[in-house]
Residue frames as qw, qx, qy, qz and C-alpha x, y, z in Angstrom:
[[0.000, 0.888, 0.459, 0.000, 0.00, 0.00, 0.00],
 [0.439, 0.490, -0.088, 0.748, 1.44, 3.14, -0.68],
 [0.368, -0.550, -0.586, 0.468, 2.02, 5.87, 1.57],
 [0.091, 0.839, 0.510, 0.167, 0.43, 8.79, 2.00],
 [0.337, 0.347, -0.192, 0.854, 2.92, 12.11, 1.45],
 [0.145, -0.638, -0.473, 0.590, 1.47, 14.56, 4.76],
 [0.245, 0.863, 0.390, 0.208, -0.32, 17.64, 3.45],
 [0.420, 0.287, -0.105, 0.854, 1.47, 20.66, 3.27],
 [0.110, -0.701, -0.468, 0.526, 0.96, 23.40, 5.56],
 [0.365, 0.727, 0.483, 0.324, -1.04, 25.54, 4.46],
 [0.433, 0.221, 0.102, 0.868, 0.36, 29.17, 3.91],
 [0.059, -0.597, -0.324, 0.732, -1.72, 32.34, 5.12],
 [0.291, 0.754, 0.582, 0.089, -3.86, 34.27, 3.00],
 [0.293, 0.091, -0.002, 0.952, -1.69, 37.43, 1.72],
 [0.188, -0.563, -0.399, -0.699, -5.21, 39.21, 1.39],
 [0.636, -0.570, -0.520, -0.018, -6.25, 38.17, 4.77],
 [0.609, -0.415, -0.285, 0.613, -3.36, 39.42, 6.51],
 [0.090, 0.337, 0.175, 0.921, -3.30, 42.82, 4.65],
 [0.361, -0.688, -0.348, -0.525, -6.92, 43.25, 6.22],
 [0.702, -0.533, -0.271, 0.388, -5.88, 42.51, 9.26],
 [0.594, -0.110, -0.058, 0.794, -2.97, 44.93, 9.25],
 [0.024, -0.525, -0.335, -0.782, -5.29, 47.39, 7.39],
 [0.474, -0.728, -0.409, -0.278, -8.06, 46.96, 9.95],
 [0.650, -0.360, -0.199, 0.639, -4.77, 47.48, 13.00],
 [0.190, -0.004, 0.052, 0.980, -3.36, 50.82, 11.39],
 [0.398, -0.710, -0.444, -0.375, -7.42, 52.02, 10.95],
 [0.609, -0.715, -0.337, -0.061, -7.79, 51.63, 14.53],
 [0.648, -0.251, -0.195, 0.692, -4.19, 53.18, 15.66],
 [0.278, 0.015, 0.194, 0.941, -4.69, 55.97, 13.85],
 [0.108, -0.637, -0.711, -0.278, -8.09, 57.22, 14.38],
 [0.251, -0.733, -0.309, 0.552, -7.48, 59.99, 16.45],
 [0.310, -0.261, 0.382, 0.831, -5.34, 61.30, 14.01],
 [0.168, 0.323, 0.747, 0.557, -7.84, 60.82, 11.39],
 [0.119, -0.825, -0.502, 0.233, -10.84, 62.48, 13.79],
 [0.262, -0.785, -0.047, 0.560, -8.87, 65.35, 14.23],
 [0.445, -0.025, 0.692, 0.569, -7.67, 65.57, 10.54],
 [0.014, -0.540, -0.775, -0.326, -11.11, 65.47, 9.33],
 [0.233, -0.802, -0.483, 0.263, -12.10, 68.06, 11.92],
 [0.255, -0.587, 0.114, 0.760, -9.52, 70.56, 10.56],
 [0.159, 0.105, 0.698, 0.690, -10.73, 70.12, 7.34],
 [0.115, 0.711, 0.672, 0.170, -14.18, 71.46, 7.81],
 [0.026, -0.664, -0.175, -0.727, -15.63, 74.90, 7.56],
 [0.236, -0.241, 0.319, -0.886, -16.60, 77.39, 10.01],
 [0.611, -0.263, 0.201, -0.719, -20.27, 75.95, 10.25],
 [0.686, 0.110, -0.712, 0.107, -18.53, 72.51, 10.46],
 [0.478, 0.121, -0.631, 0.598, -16.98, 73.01, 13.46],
 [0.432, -0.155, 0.236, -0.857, -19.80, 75.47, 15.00],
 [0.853, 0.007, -0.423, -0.307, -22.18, 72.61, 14.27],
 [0.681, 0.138, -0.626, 0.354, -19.54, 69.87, 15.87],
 [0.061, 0.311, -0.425, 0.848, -19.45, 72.48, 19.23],
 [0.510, -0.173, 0.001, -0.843, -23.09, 73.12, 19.43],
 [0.871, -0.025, -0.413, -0.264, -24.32, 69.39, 19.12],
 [0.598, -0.176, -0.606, 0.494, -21.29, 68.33, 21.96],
 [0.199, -0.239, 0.464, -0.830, -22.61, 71.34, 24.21],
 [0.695, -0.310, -0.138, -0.634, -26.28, 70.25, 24.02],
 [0.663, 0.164, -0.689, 0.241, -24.68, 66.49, 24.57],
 [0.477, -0.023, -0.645, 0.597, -23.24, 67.56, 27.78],
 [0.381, -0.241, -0.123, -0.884, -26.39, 69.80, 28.81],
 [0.783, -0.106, -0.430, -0.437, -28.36, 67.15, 28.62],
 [0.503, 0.234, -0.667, 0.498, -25.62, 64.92, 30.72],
 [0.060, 0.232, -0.469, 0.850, -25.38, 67.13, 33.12],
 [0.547, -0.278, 0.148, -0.775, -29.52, 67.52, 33.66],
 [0.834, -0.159, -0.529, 0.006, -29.56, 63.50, 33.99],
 [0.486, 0.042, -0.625, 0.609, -27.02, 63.93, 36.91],
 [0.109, -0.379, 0.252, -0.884, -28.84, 66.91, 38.26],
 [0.596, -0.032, -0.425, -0.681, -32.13, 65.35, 37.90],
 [0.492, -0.183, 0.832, -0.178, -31.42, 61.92, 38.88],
 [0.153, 0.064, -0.865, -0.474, -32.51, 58.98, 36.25],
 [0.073, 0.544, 0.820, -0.163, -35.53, 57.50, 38.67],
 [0.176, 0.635, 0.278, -0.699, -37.36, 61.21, 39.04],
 [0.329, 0.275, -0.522, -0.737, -36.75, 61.47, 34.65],
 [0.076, -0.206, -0.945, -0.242, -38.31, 57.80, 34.41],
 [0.002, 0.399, 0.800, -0.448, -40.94, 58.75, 36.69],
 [0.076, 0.529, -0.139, -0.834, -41.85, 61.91, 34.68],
 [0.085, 0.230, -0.868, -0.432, -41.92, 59.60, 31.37],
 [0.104, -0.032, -0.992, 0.067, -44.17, 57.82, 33.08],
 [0.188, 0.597, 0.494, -0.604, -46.60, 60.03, 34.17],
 [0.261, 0.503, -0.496, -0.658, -46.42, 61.32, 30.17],
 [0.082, -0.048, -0.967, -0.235, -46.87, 57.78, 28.97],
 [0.054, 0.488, 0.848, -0.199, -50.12, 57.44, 31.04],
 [0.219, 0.534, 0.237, -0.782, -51.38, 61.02, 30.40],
 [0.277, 0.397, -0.520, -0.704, -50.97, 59.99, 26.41],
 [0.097, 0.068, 0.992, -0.045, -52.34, 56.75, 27.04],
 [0.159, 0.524, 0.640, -0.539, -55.49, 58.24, 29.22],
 [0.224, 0.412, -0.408, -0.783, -55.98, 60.56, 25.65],
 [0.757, 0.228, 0.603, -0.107, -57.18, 57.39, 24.12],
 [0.614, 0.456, 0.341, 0.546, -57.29, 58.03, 19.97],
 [0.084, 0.994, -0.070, 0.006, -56.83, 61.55, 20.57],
 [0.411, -0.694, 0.516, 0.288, -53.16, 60.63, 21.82],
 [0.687, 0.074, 0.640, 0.336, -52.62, 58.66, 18.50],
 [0.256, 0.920, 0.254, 0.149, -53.77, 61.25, 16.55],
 [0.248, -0.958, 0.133, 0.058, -51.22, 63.19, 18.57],
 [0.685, -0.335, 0.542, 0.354, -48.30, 60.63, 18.14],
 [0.534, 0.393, 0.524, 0.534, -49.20, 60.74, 13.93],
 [0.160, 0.985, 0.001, 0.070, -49.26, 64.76, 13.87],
 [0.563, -0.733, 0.348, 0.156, -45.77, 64.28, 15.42],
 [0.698, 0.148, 0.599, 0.364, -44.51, 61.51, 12.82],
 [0.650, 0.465, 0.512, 0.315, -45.61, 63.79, 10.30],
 [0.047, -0.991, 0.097, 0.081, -44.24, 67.15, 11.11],
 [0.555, -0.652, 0.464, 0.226, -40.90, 65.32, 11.91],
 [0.747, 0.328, 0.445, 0.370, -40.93, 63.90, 8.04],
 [0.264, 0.940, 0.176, 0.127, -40.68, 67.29, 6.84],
 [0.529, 0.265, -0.017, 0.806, -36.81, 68.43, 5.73],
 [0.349, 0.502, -0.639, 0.468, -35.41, 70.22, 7.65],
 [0.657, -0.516, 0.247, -0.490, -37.43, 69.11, 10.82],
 [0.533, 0.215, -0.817, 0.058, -36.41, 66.33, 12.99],
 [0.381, 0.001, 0.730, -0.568, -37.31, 63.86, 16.03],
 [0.860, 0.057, -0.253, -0.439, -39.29, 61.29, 13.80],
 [0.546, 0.002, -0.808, 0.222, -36.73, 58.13, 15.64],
 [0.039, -0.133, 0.716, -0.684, -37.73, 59.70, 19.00],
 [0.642, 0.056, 0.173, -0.745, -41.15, 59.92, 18.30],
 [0.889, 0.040, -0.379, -0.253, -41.47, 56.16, 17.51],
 [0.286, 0.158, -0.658, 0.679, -39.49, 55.88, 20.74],
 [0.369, -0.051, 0.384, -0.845, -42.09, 57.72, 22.59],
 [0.646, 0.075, -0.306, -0.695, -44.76, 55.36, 20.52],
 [0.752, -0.007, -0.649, 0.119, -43.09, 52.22, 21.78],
 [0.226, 0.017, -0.727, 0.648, -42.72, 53.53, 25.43],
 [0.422, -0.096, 0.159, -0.887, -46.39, 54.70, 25.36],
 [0.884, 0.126, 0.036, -0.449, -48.55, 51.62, 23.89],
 [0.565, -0.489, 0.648, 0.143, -45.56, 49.10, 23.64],
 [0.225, -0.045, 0.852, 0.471, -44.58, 46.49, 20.92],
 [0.107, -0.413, -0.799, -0.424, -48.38, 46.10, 20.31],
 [0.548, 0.736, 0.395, 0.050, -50.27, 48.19, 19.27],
 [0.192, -0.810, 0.175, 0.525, -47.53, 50.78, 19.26],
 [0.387, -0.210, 0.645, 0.624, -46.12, 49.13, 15.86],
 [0.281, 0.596, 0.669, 0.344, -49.18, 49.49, 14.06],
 [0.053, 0.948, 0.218, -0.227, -49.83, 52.88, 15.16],
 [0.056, -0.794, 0.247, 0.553, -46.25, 53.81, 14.26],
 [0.267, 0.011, 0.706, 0.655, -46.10, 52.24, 10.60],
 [0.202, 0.776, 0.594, 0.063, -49.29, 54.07, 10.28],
 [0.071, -0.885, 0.228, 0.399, -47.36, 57.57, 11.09],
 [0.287, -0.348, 0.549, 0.704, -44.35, 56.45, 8.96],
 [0.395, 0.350, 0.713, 0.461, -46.28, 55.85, 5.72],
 [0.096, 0.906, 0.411, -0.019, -48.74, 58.81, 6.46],
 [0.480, -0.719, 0.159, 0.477, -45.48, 60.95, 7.06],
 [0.169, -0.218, 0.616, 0.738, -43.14, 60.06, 4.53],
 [0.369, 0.478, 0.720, 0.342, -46.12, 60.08, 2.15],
 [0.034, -0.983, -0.138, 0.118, -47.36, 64.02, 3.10],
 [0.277, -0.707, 0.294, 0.581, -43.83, 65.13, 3.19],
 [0.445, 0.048, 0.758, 0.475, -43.12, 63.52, -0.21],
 [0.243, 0.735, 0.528, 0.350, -46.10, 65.01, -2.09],
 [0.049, -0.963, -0.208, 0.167, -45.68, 68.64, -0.32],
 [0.556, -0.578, 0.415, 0.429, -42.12, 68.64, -1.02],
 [0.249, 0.142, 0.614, 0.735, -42.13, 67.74, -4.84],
 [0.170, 0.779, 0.541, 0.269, -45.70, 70.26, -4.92],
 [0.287, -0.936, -0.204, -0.028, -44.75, 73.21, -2.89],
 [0.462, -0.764, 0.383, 0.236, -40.77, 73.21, -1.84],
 [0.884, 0.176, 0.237, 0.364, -39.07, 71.99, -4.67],
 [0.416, 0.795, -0.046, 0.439, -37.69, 75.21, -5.74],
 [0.520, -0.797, 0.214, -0.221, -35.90, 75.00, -2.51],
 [0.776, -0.308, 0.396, 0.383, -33.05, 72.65, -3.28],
 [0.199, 0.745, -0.403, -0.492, -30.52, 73.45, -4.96],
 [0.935, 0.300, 0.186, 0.032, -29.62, 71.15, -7.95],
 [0.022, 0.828, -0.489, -0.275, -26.13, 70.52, -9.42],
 [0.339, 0.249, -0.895, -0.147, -23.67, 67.63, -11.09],
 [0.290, -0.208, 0.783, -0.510, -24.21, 65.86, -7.87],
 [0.533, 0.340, 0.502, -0.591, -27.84, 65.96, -7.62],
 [0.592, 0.444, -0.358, -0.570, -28.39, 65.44, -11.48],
 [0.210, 0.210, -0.947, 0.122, -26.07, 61.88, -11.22],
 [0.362, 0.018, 0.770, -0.525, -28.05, 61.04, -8.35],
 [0.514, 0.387, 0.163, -0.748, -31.04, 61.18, -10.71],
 [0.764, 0.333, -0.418, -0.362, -30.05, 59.28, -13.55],
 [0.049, 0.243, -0.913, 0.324, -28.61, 56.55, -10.95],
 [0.519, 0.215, 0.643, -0.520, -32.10, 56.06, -9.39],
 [0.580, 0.508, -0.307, -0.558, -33.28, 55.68, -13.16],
 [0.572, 0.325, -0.742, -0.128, -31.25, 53.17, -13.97],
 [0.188, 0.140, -0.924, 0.302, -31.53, 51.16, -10.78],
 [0.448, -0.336, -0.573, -0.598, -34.91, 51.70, -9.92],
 [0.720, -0.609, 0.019, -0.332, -37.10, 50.78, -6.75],
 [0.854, 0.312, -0.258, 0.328, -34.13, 48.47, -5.52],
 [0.561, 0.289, -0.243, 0.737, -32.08, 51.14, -5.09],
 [0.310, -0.668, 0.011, -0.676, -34.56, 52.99, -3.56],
 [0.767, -0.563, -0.042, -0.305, -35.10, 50.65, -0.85],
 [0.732, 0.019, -0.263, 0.629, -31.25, 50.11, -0.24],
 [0.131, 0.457, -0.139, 0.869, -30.91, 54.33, 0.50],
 [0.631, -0.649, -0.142, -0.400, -34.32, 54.00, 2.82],
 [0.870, -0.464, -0.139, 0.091, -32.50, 51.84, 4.89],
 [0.382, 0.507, -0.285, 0.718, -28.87, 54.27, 4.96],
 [0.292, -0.699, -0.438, 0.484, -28.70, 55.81, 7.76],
 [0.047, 0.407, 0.320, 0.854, -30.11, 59.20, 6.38],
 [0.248, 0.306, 0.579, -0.714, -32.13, 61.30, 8.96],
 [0.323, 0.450, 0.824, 0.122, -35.68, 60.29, 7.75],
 [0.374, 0.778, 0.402, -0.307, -36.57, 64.00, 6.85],
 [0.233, 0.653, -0.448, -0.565, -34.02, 64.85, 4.54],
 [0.081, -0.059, 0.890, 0.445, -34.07, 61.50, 2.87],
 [0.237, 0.620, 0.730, -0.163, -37.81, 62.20, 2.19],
 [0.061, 0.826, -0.139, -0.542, -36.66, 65.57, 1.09],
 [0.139, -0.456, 0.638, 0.605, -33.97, 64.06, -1.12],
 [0.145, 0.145, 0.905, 0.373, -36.16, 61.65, -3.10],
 [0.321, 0.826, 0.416, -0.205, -39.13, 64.19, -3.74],
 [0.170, 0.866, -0.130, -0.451, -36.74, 66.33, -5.38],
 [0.110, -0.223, 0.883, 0.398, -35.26, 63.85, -7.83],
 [0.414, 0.441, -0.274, -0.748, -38.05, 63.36, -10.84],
 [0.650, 0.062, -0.757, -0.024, -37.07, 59.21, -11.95],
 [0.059, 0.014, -0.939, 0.339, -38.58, 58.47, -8.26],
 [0.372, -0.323, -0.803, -0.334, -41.82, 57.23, -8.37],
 [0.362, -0.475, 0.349, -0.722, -44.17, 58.06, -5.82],
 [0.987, 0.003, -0.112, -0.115, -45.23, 54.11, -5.57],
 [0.709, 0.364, -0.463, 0.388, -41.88, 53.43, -5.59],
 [0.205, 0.309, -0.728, 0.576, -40.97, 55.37, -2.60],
 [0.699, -0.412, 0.291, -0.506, -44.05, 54.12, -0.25],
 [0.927, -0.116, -0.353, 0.045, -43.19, 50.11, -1.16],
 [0.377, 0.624, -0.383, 0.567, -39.64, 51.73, 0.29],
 [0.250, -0.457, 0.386, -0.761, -41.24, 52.80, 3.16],
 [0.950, -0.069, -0.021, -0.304, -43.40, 49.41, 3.43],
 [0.893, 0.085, -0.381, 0.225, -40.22, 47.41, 3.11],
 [0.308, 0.415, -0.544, 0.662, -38.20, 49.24, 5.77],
 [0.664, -0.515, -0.203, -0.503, -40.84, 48.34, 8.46],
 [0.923, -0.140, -0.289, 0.211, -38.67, 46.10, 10.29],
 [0.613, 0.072, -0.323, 0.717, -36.24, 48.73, 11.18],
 [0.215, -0.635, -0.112, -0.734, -38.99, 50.92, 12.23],
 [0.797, -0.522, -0.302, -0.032, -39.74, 48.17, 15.17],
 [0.522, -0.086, -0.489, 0.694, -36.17, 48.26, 16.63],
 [0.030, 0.433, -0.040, 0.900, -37.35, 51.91, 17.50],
 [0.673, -0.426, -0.109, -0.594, -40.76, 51.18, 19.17],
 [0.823, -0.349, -0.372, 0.249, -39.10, 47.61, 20.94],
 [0.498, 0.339, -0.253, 0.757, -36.91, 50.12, 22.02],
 [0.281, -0.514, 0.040, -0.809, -39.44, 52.36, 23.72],
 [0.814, -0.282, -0.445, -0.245, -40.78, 49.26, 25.29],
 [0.723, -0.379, -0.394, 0.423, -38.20, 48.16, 27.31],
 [0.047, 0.439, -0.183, 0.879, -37.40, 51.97, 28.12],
 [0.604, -0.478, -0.198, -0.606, -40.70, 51.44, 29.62],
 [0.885, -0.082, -0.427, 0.164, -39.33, 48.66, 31.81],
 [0.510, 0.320, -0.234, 0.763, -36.54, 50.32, 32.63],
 [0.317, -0.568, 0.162, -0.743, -38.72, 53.32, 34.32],
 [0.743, -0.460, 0.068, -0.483, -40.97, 51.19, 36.29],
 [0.943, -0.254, -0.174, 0.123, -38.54, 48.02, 37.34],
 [0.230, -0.815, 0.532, 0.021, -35.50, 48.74, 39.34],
 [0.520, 0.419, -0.735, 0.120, -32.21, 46.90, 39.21],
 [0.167, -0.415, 0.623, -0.642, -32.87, 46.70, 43.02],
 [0.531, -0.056, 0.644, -0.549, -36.11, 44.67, 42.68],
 [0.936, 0.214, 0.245, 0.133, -35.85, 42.30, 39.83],
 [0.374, -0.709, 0.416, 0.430, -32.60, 42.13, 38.66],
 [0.440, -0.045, 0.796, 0.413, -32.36, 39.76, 35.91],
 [0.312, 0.745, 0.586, -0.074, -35.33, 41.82, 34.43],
 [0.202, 0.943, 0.059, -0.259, -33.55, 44.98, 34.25],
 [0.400, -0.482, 0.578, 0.522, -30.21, 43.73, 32.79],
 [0.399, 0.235, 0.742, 0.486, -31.89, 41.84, 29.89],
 [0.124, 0.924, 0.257, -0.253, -33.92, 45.08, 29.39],
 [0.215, -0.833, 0.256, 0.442, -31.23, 46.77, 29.42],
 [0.475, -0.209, 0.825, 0.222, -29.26, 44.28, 27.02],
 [0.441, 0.720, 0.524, 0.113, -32.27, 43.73, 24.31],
 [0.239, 0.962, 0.041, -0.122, -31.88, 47.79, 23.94],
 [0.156, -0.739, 0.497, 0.428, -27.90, 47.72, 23.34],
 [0.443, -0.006, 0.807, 0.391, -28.39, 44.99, 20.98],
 [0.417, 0.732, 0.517, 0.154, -31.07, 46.21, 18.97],
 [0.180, -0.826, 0.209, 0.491, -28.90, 49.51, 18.99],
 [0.185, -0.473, 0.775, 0.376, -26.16, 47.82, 17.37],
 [0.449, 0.395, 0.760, 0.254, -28.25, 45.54, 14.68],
 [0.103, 0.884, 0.335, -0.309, -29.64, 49.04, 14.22],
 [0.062, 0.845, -0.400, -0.350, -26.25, 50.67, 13.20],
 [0.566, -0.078, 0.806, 0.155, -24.93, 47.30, 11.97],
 [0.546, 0.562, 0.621, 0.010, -27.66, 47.34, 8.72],
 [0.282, 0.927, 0.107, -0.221, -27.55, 50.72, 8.47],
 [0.300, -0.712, 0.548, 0.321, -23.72, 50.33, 7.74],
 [0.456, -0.111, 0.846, 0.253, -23.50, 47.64, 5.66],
 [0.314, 0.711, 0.561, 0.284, -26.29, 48.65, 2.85],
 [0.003, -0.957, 0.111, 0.267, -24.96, 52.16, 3.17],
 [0.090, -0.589, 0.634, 0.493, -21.44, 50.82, 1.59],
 [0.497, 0.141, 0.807, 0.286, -23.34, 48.38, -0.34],
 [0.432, 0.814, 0.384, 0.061, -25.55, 50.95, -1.83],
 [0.009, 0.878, -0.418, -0.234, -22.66, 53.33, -2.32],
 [0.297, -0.190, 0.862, 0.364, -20.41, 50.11, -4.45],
 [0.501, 0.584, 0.639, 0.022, -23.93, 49.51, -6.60],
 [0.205, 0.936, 0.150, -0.243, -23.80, 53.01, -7.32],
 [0.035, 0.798, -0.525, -0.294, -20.12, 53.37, -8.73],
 [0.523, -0.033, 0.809, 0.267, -20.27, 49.92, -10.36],
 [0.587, 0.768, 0.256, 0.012, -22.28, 51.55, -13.40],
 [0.387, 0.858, -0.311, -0.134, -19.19, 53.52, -14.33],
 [0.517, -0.409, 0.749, 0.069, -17.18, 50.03, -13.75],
 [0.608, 0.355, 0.697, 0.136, -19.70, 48.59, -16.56],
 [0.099, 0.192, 0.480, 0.850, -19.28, 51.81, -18.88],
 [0.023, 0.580, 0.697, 0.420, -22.93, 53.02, -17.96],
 [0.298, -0.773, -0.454, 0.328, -22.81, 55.70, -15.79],
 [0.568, 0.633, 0.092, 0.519, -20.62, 57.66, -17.35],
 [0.154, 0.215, -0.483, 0.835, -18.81, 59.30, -13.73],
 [0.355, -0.550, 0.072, -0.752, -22.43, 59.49, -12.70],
 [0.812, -0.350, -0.465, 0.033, -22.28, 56.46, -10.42],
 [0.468, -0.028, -0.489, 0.736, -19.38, 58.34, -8.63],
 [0.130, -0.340, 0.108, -0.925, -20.83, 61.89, -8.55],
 [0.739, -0.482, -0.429, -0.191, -24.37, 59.79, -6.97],
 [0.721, -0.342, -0.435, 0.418, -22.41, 57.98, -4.24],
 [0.113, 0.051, -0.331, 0.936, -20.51, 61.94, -3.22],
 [0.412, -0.346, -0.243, -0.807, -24.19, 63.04, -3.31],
 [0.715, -0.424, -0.461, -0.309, -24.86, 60.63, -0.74],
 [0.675, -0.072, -0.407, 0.611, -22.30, 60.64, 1.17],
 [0.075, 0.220, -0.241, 0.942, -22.86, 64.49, 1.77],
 [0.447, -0.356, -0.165, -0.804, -26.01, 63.36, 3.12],
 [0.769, -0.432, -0.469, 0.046, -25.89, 60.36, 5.34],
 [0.651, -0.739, 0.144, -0.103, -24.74, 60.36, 8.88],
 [0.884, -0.198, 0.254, 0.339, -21.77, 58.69, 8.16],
 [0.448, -0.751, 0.259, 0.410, -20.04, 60.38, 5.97],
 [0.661, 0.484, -0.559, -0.131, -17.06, 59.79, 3.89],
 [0.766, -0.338, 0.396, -0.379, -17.25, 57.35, 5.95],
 [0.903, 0.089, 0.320, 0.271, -16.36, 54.28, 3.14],
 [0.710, 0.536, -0.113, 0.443, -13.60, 56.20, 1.40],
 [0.103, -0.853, 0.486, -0.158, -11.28, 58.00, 4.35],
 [0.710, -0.535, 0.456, 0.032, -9.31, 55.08, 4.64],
 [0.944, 0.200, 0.153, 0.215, -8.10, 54.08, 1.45],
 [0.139, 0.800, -0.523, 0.258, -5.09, 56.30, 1.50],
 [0.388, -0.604, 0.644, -0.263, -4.09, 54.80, 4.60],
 [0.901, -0.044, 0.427, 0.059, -4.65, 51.22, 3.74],
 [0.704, 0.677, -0.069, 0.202, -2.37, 52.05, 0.24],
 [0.239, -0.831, 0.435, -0.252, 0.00, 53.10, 2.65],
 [0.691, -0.455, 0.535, -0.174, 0.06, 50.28, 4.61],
 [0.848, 0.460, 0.245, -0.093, -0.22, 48.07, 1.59],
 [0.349, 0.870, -0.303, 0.171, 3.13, 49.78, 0.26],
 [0.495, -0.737, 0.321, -0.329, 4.77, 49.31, 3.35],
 [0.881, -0.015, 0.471, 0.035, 4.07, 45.39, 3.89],
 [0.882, 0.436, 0.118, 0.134, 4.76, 44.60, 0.26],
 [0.117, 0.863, -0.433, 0.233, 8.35, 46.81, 0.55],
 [0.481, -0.420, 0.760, -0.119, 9.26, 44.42, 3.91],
 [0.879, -0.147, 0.449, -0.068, 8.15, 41.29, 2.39],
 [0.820, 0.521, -0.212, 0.104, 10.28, 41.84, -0.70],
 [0.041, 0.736, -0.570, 0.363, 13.23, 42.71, 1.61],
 [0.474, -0.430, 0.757, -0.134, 12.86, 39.52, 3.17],
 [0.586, 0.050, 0.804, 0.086, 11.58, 36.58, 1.45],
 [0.106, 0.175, -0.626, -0.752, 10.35, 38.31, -1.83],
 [0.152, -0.510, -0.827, -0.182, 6.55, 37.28, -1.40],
 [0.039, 0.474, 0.342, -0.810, 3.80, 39.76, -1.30],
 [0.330, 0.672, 0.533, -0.394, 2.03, 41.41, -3.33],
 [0.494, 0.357, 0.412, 0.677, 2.42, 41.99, -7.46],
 [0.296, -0.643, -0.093, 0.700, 3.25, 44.94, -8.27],
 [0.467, 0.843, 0.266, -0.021, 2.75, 47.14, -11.28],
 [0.635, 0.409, -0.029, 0.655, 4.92, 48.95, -13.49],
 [0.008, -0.730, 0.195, -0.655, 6.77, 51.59, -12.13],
 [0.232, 0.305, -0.656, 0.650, 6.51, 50.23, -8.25],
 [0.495, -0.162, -0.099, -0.848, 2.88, 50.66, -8.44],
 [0.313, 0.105, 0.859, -0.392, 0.89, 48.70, -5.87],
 [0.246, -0.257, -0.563, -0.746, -2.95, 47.52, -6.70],
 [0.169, -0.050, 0.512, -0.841, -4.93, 49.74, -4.75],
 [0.157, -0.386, -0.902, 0.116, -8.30, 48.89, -3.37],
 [0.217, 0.002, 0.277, -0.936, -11.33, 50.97, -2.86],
 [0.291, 0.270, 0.868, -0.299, -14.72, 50.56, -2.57],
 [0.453, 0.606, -0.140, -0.639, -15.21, 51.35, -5.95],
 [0.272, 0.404, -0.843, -0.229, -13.31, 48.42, -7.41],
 [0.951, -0.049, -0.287, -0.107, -13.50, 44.70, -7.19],
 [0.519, -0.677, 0.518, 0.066, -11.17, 43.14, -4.86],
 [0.147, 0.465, -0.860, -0.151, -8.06, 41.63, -6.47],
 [0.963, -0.042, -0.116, -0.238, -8.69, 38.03, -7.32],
 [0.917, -0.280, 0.210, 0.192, -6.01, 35.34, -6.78],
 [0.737, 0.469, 0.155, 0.461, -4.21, 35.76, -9.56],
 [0.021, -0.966, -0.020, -0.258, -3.03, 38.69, -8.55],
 [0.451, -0.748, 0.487, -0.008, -0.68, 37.29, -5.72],
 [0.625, 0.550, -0.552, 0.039, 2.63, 35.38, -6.04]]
């Protein structure tokens, strides 16, 4: 019987370890980057950036003054007074929803907060996908009848336009779910022409599910007031617990379809069809979500790093990464495709 040669060990993933190293120098350097980023804005950057960490620490401060039980307790007495309201308080909860849809207004997440700490999971979800649809549907029609001559239009905004064209409802319901505050992305897609008005309620019908985290959210707030840590414990941790996790699934989604819809969008001028407008789109969004440039400040720094590595590993063992003429690495971004195999040596 022959014998069987042992397998080779198996080598490390050059790609793998690059992320890794990528995802290391990221996190070392982030201050740097904060503070970078922070010298790079305007005046009503940085006023803005001031104003928003004063209120922050306002706010702080009246929790300490205050005490947490005496705010719950407050809440609470609020909860029941909107309760005791019967449909008048629902009435009151969907005037709220639908002021807060309206560009430049905000406080439509709190107010489906306030819906889920008033009437909990149930009925509170029905009442608040009744506000969101009635909302984003009023803001949507008054916005492309009445305020359109209020944005400005430019490259940007034009791209953006023939992007939703070409990608259709889809794309719409990838942007719903961005993290975009909910009145300017109601703002943004009334004032773009190739969106449908059908198009953006199914939008608003298919992002239901991330409307709940909001309202399960209020719920166990509710908890929270009325049970102490003192007199069921194991009640108020997983309370507590449920709400940091649904937090994080919360920012989780919104992250992850925010760089996927922002790679859809700059793959048309990968396939020849966008013609730059898939890029100019994605800036157009970017100057509108919460995040940022959020998927492109780092690809300097990973080319960096990328440089770096592939410099040592020719200086020792001469494995690493192929190089281009001239010295030229092949950079990554979240425009491209990632290198395939073939690529390494």
């Amino acid at each position: 019987m022959p014998r069987l040669d042992p397998s080779p060990v198996r080598q490390g993933d050059p790609l793998s370890e690059h992320r890794l190293r990528s995802l290391c120098l990221r996190t070392k350097n982030l201050p740097h980057d904060v503070l970078h980023r922070y010298h790079r804005l305007g005046r009503k950057g940085k006023a803005s950036i001031w104003i928003v960490t004063a209120i922050n620490v306002l706010i702080l401060t009246a929790v300490i003054i205050i005490t947490p039980t005496r705010i719950g307790q407050w809440f609470n007495s609020l909860a029941l007074s909107v309760k005791d309201m019967g449909w008048k308080g629902v009435v009151l909860c969907n005037v709220f929803a639908i002021l807060s849809s309206h560009p430049p207004l905000f406080g439509f997440m709190p107010t489906l907060t306030l819906i889920g700490f008033v009437y909990g999971i149930w009925p509170g979800f029905l009442i608040a996908g009744i506000a969101s649809m009635l909302g984003a549907g009023i803001a949507f029609l008054s916005v492309r009848s009445f305020f359109l001559g209020l944005f400005k239009k430019n490259d940007k905004w034009e791209a953006f336009g023939h992007v939703m064209r070409t990608k259709g409802l889809p794309l719409v319901i990838m942007i719903r779910y961005c993290p975009v505050p909910w009145g300017v992305s109601n703002g943004l897609f009334a004032s773009i022409e190739s969106v449908k008005f059908w198009h953006f309620m199914v939008a608003n019908l298919m992002i239901q599910p991330k409307l709940l985290l909001y309202v399960f959210i209020g719920s166990r707030l509710t908890s929270l007031a009325s049970d102490s840590a003192a007199h069921d414990p194991l009640r108020f941790w997983l309370n507590l617990i449920s709400i940091v996790v649904s937090v994080c699934v919360s920012i989780a989604t919104g992250v992850i379809i925010y760089r996927l819809t922002l790679q859809q969008m700059r793959k048309l001028d990968q396939n020849g069809a966008g013609l730059g407008d898939g890029e100019l789109a994605a800036e157009a969004l970017e100057e509108n979500a919460l995040l940022g440039d959020y998927d492109s400040g780092s690809d300097d720094d990973e080319a960096e790093l990328l440089t770096a590595s592939n410099d040592r590993d020719r200086e020792g063992n001469g494995k690493g990464l192929k190089v281009g003429g001239g010295g030229g690495i092949i950079r990554r971004n979240s425009s491209q495709d990632t290198t395939d195999g073939a690529d390494f040596v």
